[in-house]
C-alpha positions as a Python dict, from the first residue, in 0.01 Angstrom:
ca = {
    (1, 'X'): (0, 0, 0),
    (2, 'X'): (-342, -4, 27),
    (3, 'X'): (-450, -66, 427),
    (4, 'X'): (-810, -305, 375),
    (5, 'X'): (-1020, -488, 626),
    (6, 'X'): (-1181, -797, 463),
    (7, 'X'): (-1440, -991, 566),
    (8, 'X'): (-1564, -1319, 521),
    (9, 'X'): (-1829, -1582, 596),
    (10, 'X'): (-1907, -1872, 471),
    (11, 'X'): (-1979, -2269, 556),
    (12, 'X'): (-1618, -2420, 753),
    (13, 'X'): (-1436, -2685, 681),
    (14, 'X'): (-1001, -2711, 728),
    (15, 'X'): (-812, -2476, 555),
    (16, 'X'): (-966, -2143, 526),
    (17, 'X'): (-741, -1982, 714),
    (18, 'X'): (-416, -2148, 498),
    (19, 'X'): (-611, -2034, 147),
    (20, 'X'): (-648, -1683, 253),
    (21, 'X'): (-296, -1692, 393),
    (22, 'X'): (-222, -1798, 16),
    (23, 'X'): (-415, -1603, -159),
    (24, 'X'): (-276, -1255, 35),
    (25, 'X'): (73, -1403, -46),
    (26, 'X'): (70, -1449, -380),
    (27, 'X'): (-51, -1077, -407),
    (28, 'X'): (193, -939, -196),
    (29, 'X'): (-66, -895, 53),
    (30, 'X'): (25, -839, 445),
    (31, 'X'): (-154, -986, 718),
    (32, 'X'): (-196, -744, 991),
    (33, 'X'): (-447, -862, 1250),
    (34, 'X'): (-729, -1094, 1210),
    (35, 'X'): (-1037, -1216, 1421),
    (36, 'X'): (-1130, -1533, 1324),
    (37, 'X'): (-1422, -1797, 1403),
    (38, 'X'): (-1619, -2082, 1387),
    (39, 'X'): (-1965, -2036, 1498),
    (40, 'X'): (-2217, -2291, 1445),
    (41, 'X'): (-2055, -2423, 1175),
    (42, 'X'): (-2036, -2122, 993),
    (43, 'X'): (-1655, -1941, 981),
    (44, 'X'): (-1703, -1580, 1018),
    (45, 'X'): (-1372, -1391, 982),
    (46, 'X'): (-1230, -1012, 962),
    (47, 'X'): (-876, -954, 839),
    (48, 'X'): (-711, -657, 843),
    (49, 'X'): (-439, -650, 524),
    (50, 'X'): (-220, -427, 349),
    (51, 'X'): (-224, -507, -31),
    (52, 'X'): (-28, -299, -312),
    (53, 'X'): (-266, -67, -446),
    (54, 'X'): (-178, -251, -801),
    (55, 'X'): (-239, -586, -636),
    (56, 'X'): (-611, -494, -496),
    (57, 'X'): (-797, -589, -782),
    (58, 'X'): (-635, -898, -849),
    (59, 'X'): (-641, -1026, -509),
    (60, 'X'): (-1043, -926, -465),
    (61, 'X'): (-1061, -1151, -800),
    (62, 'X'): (-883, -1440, -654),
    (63, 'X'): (-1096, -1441, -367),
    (64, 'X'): (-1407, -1433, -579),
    (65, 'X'): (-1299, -1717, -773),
    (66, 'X'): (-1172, -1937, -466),
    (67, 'X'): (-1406, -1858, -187),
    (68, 'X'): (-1745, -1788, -361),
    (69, 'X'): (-1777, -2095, -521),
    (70, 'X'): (-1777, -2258, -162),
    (71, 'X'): (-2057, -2041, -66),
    (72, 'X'): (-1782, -1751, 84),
    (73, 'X'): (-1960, -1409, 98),
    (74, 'X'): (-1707, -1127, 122),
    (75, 'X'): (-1689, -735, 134),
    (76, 'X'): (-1336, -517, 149),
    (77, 'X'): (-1341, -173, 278),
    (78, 'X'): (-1059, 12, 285),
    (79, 'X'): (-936, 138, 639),
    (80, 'X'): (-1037, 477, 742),
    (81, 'X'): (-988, 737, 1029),
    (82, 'X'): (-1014, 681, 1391),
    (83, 'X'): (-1360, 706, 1551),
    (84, 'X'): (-1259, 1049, 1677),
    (85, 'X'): (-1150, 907, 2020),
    (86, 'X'): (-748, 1020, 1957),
    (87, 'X'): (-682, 1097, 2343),
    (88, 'X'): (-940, 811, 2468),
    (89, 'X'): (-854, 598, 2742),
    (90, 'X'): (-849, 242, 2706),
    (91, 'X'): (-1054, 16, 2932),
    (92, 'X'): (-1192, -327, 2979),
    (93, 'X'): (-1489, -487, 3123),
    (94, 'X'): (-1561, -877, 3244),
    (95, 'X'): (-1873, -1002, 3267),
    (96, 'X'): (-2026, -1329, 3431),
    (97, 'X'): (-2375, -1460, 3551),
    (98, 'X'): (-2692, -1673, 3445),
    (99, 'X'): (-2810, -1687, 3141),
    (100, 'X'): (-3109, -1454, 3051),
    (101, 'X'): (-3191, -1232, 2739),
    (102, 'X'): (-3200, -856, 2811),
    (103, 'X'): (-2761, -857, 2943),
    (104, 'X'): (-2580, -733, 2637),
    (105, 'X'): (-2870, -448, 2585),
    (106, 'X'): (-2863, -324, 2899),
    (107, 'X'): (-2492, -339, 2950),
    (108, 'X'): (-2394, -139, 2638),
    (109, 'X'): (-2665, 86, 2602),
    (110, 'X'): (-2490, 268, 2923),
    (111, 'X'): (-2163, 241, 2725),
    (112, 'X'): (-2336, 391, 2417),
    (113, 'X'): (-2486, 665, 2673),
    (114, 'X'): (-2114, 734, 2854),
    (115, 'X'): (-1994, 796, 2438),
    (116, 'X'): (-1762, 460, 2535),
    (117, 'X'): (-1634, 347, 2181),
    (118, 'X'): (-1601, -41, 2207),
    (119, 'X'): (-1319, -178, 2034),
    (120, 'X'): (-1431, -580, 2066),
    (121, 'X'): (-1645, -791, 2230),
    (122, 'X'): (-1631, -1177, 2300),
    (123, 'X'): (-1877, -1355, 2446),
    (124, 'X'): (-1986, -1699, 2531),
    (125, 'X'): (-2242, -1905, 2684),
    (126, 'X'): (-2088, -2216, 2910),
    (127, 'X'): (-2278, -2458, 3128),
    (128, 'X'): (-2242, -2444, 3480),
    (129, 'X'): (-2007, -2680, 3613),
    (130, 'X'): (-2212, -2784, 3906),
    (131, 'X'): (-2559, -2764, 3807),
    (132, 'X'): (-2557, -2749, 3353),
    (133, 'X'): (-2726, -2445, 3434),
    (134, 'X'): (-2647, -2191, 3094),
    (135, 'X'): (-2420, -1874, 3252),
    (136, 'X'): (-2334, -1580, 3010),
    (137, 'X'): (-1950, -1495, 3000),
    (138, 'X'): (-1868, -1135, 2788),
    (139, 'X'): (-1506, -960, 2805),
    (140, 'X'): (-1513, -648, 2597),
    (141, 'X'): (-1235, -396, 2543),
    (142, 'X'): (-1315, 9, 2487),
    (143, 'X'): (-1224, 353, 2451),
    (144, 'X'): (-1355, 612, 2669),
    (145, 'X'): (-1344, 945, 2571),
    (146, 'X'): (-1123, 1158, 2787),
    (147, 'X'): (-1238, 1313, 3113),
    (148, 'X'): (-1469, 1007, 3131),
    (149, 'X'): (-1577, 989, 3506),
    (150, 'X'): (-1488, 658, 3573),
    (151, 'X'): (-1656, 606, 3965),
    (152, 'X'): (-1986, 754, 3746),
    (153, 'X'): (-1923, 509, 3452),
    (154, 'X'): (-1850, 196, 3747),
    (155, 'X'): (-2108, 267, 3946),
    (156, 'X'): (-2359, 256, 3623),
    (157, 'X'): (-2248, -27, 3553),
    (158, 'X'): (-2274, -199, 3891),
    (159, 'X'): (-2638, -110, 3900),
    (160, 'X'): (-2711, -272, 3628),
    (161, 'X'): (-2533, -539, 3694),
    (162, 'X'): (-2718, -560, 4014),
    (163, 'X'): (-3056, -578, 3853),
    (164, 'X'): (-2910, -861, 3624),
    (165, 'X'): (-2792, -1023, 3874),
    (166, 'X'): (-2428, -1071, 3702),
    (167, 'X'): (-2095, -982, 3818),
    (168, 'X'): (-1927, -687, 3682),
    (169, 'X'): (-1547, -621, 3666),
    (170, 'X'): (-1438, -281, 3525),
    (171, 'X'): (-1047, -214, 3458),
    (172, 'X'): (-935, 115, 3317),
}
């Protein structure tokens, strides 16, 4: 079995999800986890599948003939190693307050400084319920390398946070 990450954009519309579902299927394909979204009418997608190694070229062919057509753009990688972090610890970070550009930089760039591998991101832009005002929501889940100092790594954070004026939860 070959262990593959696929992914895929392309313009949504119903379905997608039930014709790649078909398309692993019929070539003997497993579905191990998947992120999967519409974004401004576009559906953006990673899949994570194992496919028999004598099934990988007929499946990438299928997809090329069933999802291109539609204006589908796809790449498949096969898996590969760890990022290195084997005896990381796991962590997660919330993230709320007003709108403004400059939040995810700032934020991650003291990950990306603390060697803090992050593992996914979701983020979101709601109106406030009492005023419409735009707030920025982000939840993100990482791996910190071991002997991270985590009061050093929290209180990082918190200043930045500060001069964003968001809140900042950390949970390792």
């Amino acid at each position: 079995m070959k262990d593959i990450v696929l992914t895929l954009i392309g313009p949504d519309r119903t379905g997608i999800v039930a014709r790649l579902a078909a398309i692993a299927g019929k070539h003997e394909g497993n579905w191990l986890d998947s992120r999967l979204m519409e974004l401004g009418g576009i559906f953006s997608g990673m899949l994570r599948l194992e496919v028999p190694e004598e099934q990988l070229e007929a499946f990438a062919s299928a997809l090329k003939a069933e999802m291109e057509p539609e204006g589908f753009q796809f790449t498949i990688s096969e898996t590969r190693a760890e990022t290195g972090l084997t005896d990381a610890e796991e962590g997660q970070l919330h993230l709320s307050g007003q709108d403004h550009p400059g939040i995810v930089q700032a934020l991650f760039e003291v990950l990306k400084e603390e060697g803090i591998n992050v593992q996914e991101l979701s983020t979101e832009r709601p109106l406030a319920a009492w005023s419409g005002t735009p707030l920025f929501e982000a939840q993100a889940r990482f791996r910190m390398p071991q002997g991270t100092d985590v009061d050093r790594l929290h209180q990082r954070l918190e200043t930045v946070a500060a001069d964003l004026l968001v809140e900042i939860e950390l949970e390792s």
